[in-house]
N, C-alpha and C positions, 0 to 999 in steps of 0.2 A: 777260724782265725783267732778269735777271741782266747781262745782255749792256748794257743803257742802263745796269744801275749801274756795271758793268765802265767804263764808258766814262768814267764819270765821273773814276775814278783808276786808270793800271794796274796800281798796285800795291797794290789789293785782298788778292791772296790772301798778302800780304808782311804785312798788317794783322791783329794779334792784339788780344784786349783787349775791353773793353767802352769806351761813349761816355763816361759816366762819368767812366771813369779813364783814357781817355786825350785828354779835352777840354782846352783850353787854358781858365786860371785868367780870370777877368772882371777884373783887377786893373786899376789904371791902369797906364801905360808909366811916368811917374814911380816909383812904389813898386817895380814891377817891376826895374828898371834900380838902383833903390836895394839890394832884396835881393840881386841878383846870383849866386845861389846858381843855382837849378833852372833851364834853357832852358823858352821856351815852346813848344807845337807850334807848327806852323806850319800858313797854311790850308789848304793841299794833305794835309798830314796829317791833320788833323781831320777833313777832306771823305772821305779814304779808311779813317779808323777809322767814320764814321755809314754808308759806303755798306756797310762788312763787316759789321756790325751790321743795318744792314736787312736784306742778303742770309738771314744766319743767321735772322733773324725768321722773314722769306717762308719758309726751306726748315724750319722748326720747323710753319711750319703747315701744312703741306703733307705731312709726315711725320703730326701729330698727326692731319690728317683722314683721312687713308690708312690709319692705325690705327682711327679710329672707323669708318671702313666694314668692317673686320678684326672689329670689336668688342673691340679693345683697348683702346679710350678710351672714356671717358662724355662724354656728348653735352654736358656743360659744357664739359670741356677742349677740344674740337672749338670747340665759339664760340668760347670764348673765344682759341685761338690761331688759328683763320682771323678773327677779329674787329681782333685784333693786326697779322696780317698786311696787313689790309687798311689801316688805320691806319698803318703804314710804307710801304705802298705812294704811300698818296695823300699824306705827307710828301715821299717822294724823285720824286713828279712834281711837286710846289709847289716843291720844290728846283729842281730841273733845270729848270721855268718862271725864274724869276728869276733862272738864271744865264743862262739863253738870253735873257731880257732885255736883262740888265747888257751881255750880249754884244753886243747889235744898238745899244744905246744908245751905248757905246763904239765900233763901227763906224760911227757917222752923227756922230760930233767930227768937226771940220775940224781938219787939222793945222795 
């Protein structure tokens, strides 16, 4: 799994941060270009701060159930982070559908 998010940007393990805080602002390009202050990310960059972000999710649950079979976790935090993990997973395959999309759509333009 790690490997098809890898794929997605290779510079993943370059990507620190939460989505959050390092998502690009919804602002119009008018205002944007008005305040001139902050750059915005850019979409390469945003795609590779949500895939670091997944990644960290997946191996959070994957940690936390390995402890509840250990019996260091209670069988809530076990749900609840393979419940998570599971819910980023099936986000970054509905991602990667629609970029592979976009992708074949743009491939069958005529020049």
């Amino acid at each position: 799994m790690s490997l098809a998010i890898a794929m997605l940007s290779p510079d993943v393990d370059r990507v620190t941060g939460s989505a959050t805080a390092g998502a690009p602002s919804i602002a119009p390009a008018a205002s944007a270009a008005a305040a001139g202050a902050a750059p915005q990310a850019d979409f390469g960059q945003t795609l590779a701060t949500m895939a670091a972000d997944a990644i960290s999710t997946i191996k959070a649950g994957e940690t936390t159930a390995t402890a509840g079979m250990k019996g260091q976790a209670s069988l809530q935090q076990v749900v609840q982070a393979v419940m998570m993990a599971e819910q980023t997973l099936q986000t970054v395959v509905a991602v990667r559908d629609k970029v592979v999309s976009a992708y074949q759509e743009i491939s069958r333009m005529q020049i």
